[in-house]
VMD Tcl script that builds the backbone (N, CA, C; Angstrom):
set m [mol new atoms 300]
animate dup $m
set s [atomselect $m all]
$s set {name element resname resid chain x y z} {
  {N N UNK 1 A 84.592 144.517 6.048}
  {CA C UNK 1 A 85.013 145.300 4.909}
  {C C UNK 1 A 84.843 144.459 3.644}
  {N N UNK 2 A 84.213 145.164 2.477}
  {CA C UNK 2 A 83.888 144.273 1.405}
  {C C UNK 2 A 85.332 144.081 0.545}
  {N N UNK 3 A 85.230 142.540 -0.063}
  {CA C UNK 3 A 86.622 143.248 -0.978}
  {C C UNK 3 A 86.318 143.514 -2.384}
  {N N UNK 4 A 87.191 144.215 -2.861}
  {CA C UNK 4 A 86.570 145.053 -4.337}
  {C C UNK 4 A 86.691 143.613 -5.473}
  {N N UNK 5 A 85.735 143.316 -6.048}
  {CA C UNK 5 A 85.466 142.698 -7.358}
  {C C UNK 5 A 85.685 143.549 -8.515}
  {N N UNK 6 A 86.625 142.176 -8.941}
  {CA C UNK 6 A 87.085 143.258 -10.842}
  {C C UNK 6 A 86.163 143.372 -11.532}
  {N N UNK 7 A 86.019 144.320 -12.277}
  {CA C UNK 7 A 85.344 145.276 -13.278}
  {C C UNK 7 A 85.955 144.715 -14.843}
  {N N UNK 8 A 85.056 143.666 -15.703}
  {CA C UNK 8 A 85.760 143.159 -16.665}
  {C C UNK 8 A 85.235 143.955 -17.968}
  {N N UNK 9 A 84.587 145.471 -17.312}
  {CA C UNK 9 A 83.707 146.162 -18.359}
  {C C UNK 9 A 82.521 145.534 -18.954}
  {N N UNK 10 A 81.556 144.136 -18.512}
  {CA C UNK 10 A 80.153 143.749 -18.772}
  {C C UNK 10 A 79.747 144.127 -18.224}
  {N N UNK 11 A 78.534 144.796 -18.949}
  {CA C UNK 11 A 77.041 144.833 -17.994}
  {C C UNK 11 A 76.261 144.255 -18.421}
  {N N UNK 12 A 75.165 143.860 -17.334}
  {CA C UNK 12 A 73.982 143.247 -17.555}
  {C C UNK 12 A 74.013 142.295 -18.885}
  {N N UNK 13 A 75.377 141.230 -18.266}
  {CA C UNK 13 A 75.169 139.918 -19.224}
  {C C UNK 13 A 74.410 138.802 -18.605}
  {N N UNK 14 A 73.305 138.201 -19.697}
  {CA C UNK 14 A 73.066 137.131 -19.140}
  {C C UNK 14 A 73.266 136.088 -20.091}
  {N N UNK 15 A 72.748 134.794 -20.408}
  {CA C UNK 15 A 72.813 133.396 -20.718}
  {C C UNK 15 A 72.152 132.917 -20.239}
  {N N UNK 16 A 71.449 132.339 -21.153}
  {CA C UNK 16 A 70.398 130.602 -21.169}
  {C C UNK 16 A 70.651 129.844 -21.837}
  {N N UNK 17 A 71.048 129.123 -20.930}
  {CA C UNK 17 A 71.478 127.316 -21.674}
  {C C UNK 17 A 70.055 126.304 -21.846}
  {N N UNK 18 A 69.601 125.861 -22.827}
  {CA C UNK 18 A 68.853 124.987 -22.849}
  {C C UNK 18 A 69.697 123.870 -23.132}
  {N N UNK 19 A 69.574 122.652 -22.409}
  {CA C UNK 19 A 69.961 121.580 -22.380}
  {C C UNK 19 A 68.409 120.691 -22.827}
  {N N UNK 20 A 68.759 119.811 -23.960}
  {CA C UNK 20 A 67.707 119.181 -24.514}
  {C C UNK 20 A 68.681 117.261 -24.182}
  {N N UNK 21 A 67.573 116.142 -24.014}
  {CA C UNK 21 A 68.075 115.289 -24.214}
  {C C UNK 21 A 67.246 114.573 -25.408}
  {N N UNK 22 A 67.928 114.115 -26.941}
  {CA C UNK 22 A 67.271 113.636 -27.518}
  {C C UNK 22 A 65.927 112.539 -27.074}
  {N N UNK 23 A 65.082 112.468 -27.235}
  {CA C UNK 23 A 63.990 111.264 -27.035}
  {C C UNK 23 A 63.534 111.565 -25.105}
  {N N UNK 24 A 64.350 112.349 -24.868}
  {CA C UNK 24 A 63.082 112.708 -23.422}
  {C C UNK 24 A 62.785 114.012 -24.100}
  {N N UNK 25 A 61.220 113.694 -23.384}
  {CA C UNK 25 A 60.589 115.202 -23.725}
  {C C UNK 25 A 59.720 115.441 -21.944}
  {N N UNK 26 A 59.839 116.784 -21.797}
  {CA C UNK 26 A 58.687 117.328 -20.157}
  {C C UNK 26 A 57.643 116.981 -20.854}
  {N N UNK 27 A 57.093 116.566 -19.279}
  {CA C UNK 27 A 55.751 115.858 -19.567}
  {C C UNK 27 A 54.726 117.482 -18.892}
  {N N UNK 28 A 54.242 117.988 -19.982}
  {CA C UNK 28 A 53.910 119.259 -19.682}
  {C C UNK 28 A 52.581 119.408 -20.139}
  {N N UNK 29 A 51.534 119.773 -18.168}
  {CA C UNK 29 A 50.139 119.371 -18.746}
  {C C UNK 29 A 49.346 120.430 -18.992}
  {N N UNK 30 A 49.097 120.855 -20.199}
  {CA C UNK 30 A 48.408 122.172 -20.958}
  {C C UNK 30 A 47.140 122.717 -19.289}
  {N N UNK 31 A 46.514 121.648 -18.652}
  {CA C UNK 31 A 45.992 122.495 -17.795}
  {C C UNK 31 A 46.455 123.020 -16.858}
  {N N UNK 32 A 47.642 122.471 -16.416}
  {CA C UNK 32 A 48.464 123.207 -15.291}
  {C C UNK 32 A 48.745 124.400 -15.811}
  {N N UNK 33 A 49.322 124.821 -17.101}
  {CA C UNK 33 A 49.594 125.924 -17.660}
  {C C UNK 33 A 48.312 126.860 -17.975}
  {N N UNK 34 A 47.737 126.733 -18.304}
  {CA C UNK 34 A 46.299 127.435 -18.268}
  {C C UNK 34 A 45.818 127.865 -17.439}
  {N N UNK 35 A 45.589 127.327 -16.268}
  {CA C UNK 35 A 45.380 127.624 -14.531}
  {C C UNK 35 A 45.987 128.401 -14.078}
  {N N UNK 36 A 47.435 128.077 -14.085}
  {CA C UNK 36 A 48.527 128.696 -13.519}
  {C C UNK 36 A 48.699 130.443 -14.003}
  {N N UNK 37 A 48.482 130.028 -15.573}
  {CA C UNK 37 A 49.063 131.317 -15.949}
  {C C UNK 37 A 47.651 131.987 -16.749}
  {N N UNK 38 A 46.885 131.692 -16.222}
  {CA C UNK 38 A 45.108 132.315 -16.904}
  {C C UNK 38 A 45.535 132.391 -18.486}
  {N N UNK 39 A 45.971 131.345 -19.213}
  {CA C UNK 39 A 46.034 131.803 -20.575}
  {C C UNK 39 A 44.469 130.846 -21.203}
  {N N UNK 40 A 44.128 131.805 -22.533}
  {CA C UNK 40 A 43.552 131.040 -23.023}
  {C C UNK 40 A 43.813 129.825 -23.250}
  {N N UNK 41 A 42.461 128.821 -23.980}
  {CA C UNK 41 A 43.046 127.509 -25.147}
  {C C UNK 41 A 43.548 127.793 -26.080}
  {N N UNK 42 A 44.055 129.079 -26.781}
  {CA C UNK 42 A 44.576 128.995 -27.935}
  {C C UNK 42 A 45.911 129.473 -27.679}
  {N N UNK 43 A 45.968 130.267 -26.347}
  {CA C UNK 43 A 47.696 130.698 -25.634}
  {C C UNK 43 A 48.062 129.547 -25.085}
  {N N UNK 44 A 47.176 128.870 -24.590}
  {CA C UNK 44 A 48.124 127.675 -23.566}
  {C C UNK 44 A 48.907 126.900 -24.502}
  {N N UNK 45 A 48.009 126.567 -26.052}
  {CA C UNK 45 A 48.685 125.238 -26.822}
  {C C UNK 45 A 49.746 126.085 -27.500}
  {N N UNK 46 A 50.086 126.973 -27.507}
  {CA C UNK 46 A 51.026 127.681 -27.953}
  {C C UNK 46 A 51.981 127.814 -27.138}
  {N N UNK 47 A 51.698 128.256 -26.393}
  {CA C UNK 47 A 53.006 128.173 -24.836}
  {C C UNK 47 A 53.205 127.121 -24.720}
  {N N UNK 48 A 52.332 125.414 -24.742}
  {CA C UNK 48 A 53.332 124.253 -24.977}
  {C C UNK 48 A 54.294 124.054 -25.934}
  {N N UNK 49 A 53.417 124.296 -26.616}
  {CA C UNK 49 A 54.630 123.517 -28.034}
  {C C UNK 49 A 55.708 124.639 -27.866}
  {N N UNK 50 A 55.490 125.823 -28.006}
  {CA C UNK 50 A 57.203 126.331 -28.135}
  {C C UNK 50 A 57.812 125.583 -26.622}
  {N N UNK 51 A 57.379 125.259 -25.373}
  {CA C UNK 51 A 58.010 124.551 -24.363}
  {C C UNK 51 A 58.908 123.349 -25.236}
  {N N UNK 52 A 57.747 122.879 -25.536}
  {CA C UNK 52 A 58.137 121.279 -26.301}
  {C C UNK 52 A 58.920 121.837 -27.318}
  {N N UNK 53 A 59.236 122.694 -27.897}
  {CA C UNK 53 A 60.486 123.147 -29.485}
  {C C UNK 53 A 59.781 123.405 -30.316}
  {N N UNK 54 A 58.287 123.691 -30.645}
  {CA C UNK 54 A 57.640 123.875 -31.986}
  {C C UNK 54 A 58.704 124.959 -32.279}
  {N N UNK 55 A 58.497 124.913 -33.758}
  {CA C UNK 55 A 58.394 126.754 -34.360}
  {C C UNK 55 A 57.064 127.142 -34.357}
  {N N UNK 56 A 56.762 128.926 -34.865}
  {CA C UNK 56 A 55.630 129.276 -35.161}
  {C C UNK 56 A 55.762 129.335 -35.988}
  {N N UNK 57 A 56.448 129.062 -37.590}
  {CA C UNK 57 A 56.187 128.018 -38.627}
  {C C UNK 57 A 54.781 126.916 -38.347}
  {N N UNK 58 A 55.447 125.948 -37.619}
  {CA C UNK 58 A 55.172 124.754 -37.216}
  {C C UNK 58 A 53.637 124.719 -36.344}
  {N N UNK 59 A 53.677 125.304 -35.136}
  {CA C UNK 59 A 52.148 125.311 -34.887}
  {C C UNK 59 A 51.334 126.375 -35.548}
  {N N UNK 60 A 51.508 127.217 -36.715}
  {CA C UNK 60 A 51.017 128.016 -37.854}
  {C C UNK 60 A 50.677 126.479 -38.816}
  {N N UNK 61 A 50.973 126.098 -39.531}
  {CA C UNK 61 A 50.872 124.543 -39.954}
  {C C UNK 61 A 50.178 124.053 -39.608}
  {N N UNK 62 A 50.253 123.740 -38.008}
  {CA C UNK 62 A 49.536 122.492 -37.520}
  {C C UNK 62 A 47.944 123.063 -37.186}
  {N N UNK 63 A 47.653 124.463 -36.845}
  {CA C UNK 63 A 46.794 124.984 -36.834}
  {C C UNK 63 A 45.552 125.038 -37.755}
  {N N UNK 64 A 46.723 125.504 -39.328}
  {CA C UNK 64 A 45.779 126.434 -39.818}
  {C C UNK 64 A 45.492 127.685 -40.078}
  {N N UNK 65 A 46.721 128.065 -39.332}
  {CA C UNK 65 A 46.624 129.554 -38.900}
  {C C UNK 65 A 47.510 130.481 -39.676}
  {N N UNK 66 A 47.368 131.484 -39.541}
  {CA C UNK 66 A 48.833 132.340 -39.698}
  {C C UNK 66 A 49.978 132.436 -38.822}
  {N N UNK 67 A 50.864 132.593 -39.587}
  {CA C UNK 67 A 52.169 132.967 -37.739}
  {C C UNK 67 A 51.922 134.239 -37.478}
  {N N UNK 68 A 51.295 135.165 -37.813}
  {CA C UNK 68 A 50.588 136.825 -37.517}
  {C C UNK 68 A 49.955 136.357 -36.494}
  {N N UNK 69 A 48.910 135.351 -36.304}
  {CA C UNK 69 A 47.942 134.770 -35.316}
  {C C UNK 69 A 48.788 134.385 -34.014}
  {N N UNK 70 A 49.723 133.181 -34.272}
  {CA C UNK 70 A 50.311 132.653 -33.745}
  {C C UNK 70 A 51.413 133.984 -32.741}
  {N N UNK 71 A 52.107 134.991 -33.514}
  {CA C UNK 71 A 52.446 135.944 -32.734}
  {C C UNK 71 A 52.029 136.614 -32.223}
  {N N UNK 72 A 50.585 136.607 -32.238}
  {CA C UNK 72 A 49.349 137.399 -31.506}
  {C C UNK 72 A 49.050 136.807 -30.351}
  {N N UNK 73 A 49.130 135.464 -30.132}
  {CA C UNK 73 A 48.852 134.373 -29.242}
  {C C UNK 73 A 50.325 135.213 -28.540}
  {N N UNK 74 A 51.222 134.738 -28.877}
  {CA C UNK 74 A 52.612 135.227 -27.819}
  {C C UNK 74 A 52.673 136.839 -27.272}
  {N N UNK 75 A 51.962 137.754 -27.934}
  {CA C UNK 75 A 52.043 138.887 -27.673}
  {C C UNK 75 A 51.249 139.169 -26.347}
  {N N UNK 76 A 49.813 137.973 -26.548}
  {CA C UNK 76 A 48.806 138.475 -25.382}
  {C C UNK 76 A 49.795 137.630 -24.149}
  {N N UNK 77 A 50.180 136.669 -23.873}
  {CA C UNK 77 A 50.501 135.933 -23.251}
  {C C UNK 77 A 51.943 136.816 -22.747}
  {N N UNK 78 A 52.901 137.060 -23.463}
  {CA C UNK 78 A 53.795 138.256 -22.887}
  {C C UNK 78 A 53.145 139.125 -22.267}
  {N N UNK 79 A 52.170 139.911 -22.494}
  {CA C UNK 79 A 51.572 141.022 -21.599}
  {C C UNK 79 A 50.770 140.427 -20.592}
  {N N UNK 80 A 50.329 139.215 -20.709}
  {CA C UNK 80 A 49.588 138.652 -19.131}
  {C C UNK 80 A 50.911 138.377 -18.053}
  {N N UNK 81 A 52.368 137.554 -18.739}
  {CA C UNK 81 A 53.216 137.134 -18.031}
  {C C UNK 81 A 54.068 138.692 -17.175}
  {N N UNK 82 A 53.969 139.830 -18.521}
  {CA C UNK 82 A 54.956 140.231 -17.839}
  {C C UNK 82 A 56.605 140.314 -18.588}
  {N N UNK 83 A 56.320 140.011 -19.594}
  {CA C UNK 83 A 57.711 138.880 -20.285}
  {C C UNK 83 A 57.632 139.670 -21.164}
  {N N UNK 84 A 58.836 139.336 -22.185}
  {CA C UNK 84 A 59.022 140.158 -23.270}
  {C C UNK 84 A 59.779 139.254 -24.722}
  {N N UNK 85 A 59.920 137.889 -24.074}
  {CA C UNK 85 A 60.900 136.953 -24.755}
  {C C UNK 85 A 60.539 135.286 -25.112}
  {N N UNK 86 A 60.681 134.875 -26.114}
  {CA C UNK 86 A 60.199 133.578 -26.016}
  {C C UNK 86 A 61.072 132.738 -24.767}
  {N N UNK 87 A 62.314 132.792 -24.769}
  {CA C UNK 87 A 62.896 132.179 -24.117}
  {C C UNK 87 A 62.202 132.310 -22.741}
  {N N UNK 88 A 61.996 133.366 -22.432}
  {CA C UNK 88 A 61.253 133.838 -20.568}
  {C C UNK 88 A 59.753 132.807 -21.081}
  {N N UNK 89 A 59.397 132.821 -21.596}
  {CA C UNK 89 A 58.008 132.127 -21.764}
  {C C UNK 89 A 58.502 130.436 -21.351}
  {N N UNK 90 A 59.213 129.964 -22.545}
  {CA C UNK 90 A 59.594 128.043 -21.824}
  {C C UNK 90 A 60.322 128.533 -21.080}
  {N N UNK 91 A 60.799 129.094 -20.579}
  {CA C UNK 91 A 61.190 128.668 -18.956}
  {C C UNK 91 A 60.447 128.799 -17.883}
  {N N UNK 92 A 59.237 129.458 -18.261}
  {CA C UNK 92 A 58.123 129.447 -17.230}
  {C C UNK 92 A 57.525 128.273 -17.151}
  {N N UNK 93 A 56.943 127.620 -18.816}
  {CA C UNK 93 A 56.033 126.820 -19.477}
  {C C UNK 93 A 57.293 125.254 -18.478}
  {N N UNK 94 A 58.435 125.603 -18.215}
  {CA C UNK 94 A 59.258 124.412 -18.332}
  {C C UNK 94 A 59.053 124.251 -16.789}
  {N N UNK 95 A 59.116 124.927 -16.237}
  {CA C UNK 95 A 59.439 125.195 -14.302}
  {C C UNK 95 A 57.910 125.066 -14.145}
  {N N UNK 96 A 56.942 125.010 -14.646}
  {CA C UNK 96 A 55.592 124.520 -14.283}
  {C C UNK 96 A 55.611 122.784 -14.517}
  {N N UNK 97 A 56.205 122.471 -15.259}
  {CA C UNK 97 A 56.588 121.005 -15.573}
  {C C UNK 97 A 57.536 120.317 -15.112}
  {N N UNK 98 A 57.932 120.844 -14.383}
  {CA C UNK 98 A 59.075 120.296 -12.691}
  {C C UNK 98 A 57.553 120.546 -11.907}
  {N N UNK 99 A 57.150 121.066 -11.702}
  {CA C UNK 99 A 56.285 120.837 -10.609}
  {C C UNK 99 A 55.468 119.690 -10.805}
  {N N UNK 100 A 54.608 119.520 -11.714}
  {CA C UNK 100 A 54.171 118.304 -12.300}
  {C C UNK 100 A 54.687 117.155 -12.184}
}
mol reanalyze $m
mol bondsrecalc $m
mol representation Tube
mol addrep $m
């Protein structure tokens, strides 16, 4: 017989904790991610650095680019993953870098 669990009125809560340690960084290798997840060269270096903390400020900058571009890069890469969230993206980009 199951026993009844209280009802605290949430649904469908979740939470992601990123835990960062200053001065370690994942050692995260753009071809494992590329392979793994068929992204282009211009999705993969994008799916690192937000792994690694860029903004798309920041690799918009480092590019050259626009962040229109740069959210274009995340848009195709959400629809290859499946995903809908930056956060779902480094945690993919991050759990490929435990394997590594």
């Amino acid at each position: 017989m199951a026993v009844p669990q209280p009802d605290y009125g949430a649904r469908h809560v979740a939470a992601l904790v990123l835990i960062a340690e200053p001065g370690h960084r994942h050692r995260i290798n753009p071809e494992t991610v590329a392979t793994t997840l068929e992204l282009t060269p211009g999705e993969t270096r994008v799916a690192v650095w937000l792994a690694e903390g860029r903004s798309v400020r920041e690799m918009a900058e480092a590019t050259g680019r626009t962040e229109g571009a740069i959210y274009r890069h995340l848009k195709h890469i959400y629809q290859k993953q499946s995903i809908s969230r930056q956060a779902d993206l480094v945690r993919l980009v991050l759990s490929l870098a435990e394997l590594g």
